[in-house]
C-alpha positions in Angstrom: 103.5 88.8 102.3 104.3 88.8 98.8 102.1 86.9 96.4 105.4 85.1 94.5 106.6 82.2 96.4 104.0 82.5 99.2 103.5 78.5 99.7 107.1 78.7 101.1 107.2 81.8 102.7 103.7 81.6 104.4 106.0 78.6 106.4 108.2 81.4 108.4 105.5 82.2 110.6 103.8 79.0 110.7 105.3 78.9 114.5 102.7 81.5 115.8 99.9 79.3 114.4 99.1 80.6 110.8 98.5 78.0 109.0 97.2 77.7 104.9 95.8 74.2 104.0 97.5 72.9 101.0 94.2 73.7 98.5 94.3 77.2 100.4 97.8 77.6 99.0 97.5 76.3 95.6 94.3 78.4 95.3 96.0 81.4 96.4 99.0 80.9 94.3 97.1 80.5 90.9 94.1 83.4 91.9 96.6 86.2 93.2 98.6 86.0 89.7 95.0 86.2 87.8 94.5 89.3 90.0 97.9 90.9 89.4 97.6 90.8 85.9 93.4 91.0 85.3 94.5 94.8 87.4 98.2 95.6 86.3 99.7 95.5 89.7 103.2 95.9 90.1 103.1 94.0 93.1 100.1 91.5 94.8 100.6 90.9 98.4 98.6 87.8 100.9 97.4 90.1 103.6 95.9 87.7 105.9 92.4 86.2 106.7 89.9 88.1 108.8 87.7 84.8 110.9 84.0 85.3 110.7 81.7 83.5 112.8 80.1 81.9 109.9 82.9 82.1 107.4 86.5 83.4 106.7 87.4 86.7 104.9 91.1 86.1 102.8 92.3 89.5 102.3 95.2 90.3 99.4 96.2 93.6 98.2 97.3 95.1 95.4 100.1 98.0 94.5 101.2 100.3 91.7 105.2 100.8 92.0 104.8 103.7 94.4 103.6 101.1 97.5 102.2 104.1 99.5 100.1 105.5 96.3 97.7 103.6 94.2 97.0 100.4 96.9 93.7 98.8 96.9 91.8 95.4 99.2 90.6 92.7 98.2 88.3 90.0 99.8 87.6 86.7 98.9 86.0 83.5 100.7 87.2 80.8 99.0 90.9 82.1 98.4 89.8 81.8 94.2 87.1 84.7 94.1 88.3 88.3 94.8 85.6 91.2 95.6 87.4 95.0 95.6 86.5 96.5 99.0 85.8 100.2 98.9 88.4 103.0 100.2 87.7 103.5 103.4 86.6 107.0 104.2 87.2 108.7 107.7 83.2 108.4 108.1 83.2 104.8 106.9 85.9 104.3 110.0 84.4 106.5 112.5 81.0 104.5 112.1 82.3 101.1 111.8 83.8 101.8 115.6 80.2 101.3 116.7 79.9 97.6 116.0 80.7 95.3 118.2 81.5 91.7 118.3 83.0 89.5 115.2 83.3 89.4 111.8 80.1 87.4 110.6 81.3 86.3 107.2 78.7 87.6 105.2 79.8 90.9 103.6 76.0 92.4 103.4 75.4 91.9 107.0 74.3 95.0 108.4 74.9 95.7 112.0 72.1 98.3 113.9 73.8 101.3 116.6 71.2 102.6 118.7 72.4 106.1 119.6 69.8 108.2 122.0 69.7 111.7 121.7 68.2 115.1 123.8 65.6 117.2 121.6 64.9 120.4 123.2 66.0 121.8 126.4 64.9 122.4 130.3 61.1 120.5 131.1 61.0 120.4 127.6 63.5 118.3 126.7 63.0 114.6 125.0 65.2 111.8 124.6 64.9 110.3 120.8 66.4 107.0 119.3 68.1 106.8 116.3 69.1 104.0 114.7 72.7 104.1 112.7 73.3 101.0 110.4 77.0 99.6 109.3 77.8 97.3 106.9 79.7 94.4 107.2 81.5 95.2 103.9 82.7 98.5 105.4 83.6 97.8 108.4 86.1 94.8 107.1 87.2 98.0 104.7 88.0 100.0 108.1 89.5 97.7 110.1 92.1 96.3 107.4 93.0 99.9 107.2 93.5 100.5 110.9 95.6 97.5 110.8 97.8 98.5 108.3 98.2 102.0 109.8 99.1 101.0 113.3 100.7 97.4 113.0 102.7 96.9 109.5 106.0 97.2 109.2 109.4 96.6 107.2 113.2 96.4 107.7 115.0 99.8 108.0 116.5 100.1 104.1 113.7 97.7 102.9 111.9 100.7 100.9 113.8 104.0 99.6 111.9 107.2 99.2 112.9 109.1 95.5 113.7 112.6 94.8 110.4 112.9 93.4 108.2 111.4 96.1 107.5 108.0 95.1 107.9 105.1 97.2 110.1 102.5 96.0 111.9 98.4 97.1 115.4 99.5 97.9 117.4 97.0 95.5 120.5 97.1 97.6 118.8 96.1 100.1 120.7 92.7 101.5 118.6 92.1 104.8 119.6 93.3 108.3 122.5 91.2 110.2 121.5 89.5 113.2 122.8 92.1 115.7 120.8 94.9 114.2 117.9 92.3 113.5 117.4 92.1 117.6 116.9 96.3 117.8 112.9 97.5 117.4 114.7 100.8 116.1 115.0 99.0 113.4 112.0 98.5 112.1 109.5 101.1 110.5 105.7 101.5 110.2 104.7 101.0 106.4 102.7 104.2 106.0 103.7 108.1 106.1 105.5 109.1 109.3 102.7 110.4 111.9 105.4 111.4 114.9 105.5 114.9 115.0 107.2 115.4 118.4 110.1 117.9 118.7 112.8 115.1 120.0 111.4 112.9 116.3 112.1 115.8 114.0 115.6 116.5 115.2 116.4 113.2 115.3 115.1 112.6 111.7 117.0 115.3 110.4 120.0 113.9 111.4 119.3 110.7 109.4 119.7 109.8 105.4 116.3 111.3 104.3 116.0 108.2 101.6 116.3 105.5 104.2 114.7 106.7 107.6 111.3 108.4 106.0 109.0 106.5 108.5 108.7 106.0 111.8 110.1 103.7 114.1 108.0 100.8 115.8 110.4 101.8 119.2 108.8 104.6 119.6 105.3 103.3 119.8 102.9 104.1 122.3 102.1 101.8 124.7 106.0 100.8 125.4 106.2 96.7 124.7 103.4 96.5 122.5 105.9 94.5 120.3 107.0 90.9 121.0 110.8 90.4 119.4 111.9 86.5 119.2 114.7 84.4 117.1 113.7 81.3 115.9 115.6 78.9 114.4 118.5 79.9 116.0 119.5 83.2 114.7 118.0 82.3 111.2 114.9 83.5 111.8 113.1 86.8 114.0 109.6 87.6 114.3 107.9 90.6 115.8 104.0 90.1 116.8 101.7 92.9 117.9 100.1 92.8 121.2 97.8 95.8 120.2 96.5 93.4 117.0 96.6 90.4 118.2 97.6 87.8 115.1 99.6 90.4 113.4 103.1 88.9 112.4 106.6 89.8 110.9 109.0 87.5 110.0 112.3 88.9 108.2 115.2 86.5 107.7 118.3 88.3 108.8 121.3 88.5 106.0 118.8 87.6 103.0 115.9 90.2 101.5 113.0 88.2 102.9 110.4 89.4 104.9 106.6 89.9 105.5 103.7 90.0 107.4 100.2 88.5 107.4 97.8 89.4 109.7 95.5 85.8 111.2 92.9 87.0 114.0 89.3 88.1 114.4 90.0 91.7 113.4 89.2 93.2 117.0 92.1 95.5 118.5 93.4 95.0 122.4 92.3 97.9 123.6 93.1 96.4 127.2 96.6 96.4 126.8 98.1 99.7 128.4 96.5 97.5 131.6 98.2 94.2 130.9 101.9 95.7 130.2 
């Protein structure tokens, strides 16, 4: 959710429980423009808050004008403070799988794998125990990345893709109508398209190459991992994740808002090709 007028906006999705205490919204408002211009953003965005056992991690990120180039996380713990998060490798994420249980809060908290392994072979074999360590820090670095990669998403025509790559806010865009508002086809994952099948590249080449770059979230394995609602009558619709629980879009059909923020314990569903 974008950092400019985020005391209002945060109020769209207030319905699915996120809720910013008045000095968490007049902290963020003041700290996220310090960070946009301390770092030369072209854009600051609220991600969401990560809940520890101990203590909250407020996330925010930051992006050049190209929004799928150039983005880096932030963390803070009193929404006034930001620490950069490092990139998070494909090591960093495969390890940070490992650990188990919540968030504790503390960013240096180091969590222990105990991984047994087979030395040697036939009567000569022997079991050893190595111990793996992951850091709290990295971990929160992973999952905010595997959030963004599998859950966040924008109105179809929300971003246009240039002749020379970059990744660019569509200024014509005028928000969908309410009719196309109630189709998951129209709505795209924020990130480079990942569906390689043979039905989604014929179908893609069919379509305007500026617009419909990403893929769709209808197309998303498990089926009805997505939960589509109007509020407010028709002047409102949400989507929430069922495979990230506390992920939420709101987009305000006819106008150009929309955005998402992400209020949960950072753990992923993993029972929910079961419970569909």
């Amino acid at each position: 959710m974008e950092s400019e007028g985020l005391h209002l906006n945060i109020d769209y999705v207030g319905s699915s429980g996120v809720v910013l205490s008045p000095e968490q919204k007049a902290a963020l408002q003041t700290s996220l423009v310090i960070l946009q211009n301390e770092n030369k953003f072209h854009k600051v965005y609220f991600w969401g808050k990560i809940v520890g056992v101990k203590e909250d991690y407020f996330v925010a990120q930051g992006f050049d004008k190209d929004e799928f180039a150039g983005r880096k996380t932030f963390y803070s713990k009193d929404c006034i403070h930001w620490g950069l998060l490092p990139p998070a490798t494909k090591m960093m994420r495969d390890q940070s799988k490992l650990a188990k249980g919540r968030f504790t809060g503390d960013p240096s908290y180091e969590y222990e794998h105990v991984e047994t392994k087979k030395v040697g072979e036939g009567e000569d074999a022997t079991e050893e125990e190595e111990t793996l360590t992951i850091k709290e820090e990295d971990r929160l670095a992973s999952v905010i990345t595997e959030i963004d990669e599998d859950v966040r998403i924008v109105p179809r025509a929300a971003f246009i893709k240039t002749p020379t790559g970059q990744v660019i806010s569509n200024r014509s865009f005028e928000g969908l109508s309410v009719s196309e508002a109630a189709k998951l086809c129209n709505y795209f994952h924020f990130r480079e398209p990942q569906l390689i099948s043979e039905q989604s590249i014929l179908q893609r080449a069919s379509l305007d190459k500026a617009i419909d770059f990403m893929d769709s979230v209808e197309e998303d394995i498990p089926r009805g991992s997505w939960s589509l609602q109007f509020e407010r009558g028709s002047g409102l619709v949400t989507l929430r994740s069922l495979l990230w629980q506390g992920y939420i879009f709101c987009h305000v059909p006819g106008q150009r808002k929309f955005g998402s923020v992400y209020f949960g314990t950072g753990e992923k569903n993993l029972d929910l090709p079961f419970m569909l």
